[in-house]
Residue, then its C-alpha position, 0 to 999 in steps of 0.5 A: x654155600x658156593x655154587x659147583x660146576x660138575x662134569x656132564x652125566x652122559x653114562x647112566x645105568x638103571x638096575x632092576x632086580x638086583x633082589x629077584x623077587x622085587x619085581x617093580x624093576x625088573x618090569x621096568x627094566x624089561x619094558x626099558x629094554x624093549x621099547x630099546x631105551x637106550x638114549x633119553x637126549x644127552x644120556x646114555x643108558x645102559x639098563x640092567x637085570x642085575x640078578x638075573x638067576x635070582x628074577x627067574x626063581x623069583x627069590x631074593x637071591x640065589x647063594x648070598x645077597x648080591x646087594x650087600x657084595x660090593x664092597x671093595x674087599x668082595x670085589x676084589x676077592x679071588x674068584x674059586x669054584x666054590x665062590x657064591x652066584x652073587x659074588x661072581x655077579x657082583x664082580x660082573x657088574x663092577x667090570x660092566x658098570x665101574x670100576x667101582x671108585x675108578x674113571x671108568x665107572x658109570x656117572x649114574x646109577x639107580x637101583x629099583x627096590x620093592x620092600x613089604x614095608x610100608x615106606x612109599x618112596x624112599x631114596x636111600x644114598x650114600x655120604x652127602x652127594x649134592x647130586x643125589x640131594x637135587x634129584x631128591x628135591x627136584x622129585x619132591x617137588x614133581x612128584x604126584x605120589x607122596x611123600x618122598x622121603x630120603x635115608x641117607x647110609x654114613x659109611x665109606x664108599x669102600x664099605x658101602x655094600x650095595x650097587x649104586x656105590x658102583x657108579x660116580x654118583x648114584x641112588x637106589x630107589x625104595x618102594x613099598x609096600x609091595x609083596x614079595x613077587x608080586x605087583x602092584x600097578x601103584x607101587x610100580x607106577x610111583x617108581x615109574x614116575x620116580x625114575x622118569x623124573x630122574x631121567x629129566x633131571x639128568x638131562x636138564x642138567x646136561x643141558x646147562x640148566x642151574x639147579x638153586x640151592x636149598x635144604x633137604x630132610x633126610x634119615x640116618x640110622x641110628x641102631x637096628x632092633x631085633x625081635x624078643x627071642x626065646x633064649x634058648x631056641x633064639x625062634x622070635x617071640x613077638x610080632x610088631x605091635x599093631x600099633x607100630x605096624x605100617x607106621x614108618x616114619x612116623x616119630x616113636x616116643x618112650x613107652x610106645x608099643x613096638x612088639x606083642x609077644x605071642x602070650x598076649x605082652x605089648x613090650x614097649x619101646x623105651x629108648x629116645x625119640x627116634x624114626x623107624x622105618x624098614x617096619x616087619x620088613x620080610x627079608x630082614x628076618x634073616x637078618x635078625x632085623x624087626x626095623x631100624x630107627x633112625x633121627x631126622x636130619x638137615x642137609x644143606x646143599x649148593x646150587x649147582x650147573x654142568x661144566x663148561x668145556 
């Protein structure tokens, strides 16, 4: 592949708490903000509480998932009285850290999330940004906490829901497994460290460093699985097997038990070969969400430097 010049990335925003009760960001953001960590070398960096109603209650959110509110049909849609918190919020942000899509938009933006599964370190990026893909490699290889693992979402950035499609480029971070409200110093030490390397990749870049090519593994979804329910009630009749629990990422073959069914069935999984990941995630209840599969892909990436004035 040819190499790519890229503008400098001189505005960079960093997002805790966009879900309330994921409290690894909104530390971090907190202790961002008050040690007034407002430039790192080239950078700019604005740091952000993004749901800031919903960090006070500690609950996801308060009305509507903000992170599923940014799409460019919910941030242009008219502002009522009986408009939800998020979608208001959402709004803020875009005219804070975008517009989303516009050249005012910020040049990087990473989101902090906590989830209850046990995925360790997870990027998770929209379409194929070589950038993201760098930081991914340049983290791999840095990181004293493994491993990390990338999900990448394929879908149009005028359909991608969450707050990082806001800024040019831009991930969040997936962390866990964590409770919800609570903290863990080692769950908030990996994305401590995630986001620190983040920030040296980001100003190496700037500084004219050029990053090699290379070769990245990543997830992409494939389908959502749902747990059995009663057909009338529609309450869940099964939790995740034990066998399955705790085990994202880890390859699911036919016949592999998925669910135990609360009279004592193991019901097995009986599609192809596929990776789950978001396992017994707590806010996909909601969701009718007991875990998502995905197949494991390769990306291949340039080298790529700052350009030159």
């Amino acid at each position: 592949m040819e190499h790519v010049s890229l503008p400098p990335l001189s505005r960079v925003a960093i997002c805790g708490g966009t879900h309330g009760n994921e409290i690894s960001g909104v530390y971090i953001v907190r202790e961002m903000q008050k040690q007034k960590v407002d430039r790192a070398g080239s950078l700019s960096i604005t740091t952000v509480l993004s749901n800031p109603r919903a960090v006070d209650a500690c609950r996801r959110y308060v009305d509507t998932d903000l992170n599923r509110c940014f799409t460019d049909a919910l941030l242009s849609a008219p502002i009522t009285d009986s408009s939800p918190y998020e979608l208001r919020r959402a709004q803020e942000l875009n005219t804070q850290l975008g517009p989303k899509g516009g050249q005012g938009a910020v040049d990087f933006l990473c989101d902090l999330h906590n989830t209850t599964s046990n995925m360790g370190l997870c990027l998770i990026f929209y379409s194929l940004d070589w950038l993201s893909l760098h930081i991914l490699k340049y983290i791999q290889s840095k990181m004293t906490f493994a491993p990390v693992r990338a999900i990448q979402l394929d879908i149009p950035l005028s359909e991608a829901y969450s707050l990082e499609s806001v800024g040019k480029h831009g991930f969040a971070f997936e962390v866990g497994p964590q409770p919800n409200g609570v903290l863990r110093a080692d769950i908030f030490n990996m994305m401590k460290e995630a986001v620190d390397l983040t920030i040296e990749w980001l100003q190496a870049f700037n500084s004219g460093s050029t990053f090699e090519g290379g070769v990245v593994e990543a997830y992409t979804l494939v389908k959502s699985v749902d747990y059995p329910r009663d057909p009338t009630t529609n309450e869940i009749t099964a939790a995740i097997h034990p066998q399955l629990q705790d085990n994202d990422f880890k390859l699911l073959r036919p016949g592999d038990p998925v669910f135990l069914t609360f009279s004592g069935e193991v019901v097995k999984h009986a599609g192809e070969e596929l990776y789950p990941f978001f396992i017994n995630e707590c806010a996909y209840y909601e969701k009718n969400i007991a875990f998502h599969l995905a197949k494991k892909i390769t990306l291949t990436f340039p080298s790529i430097s700052v350009k030159k004035d």
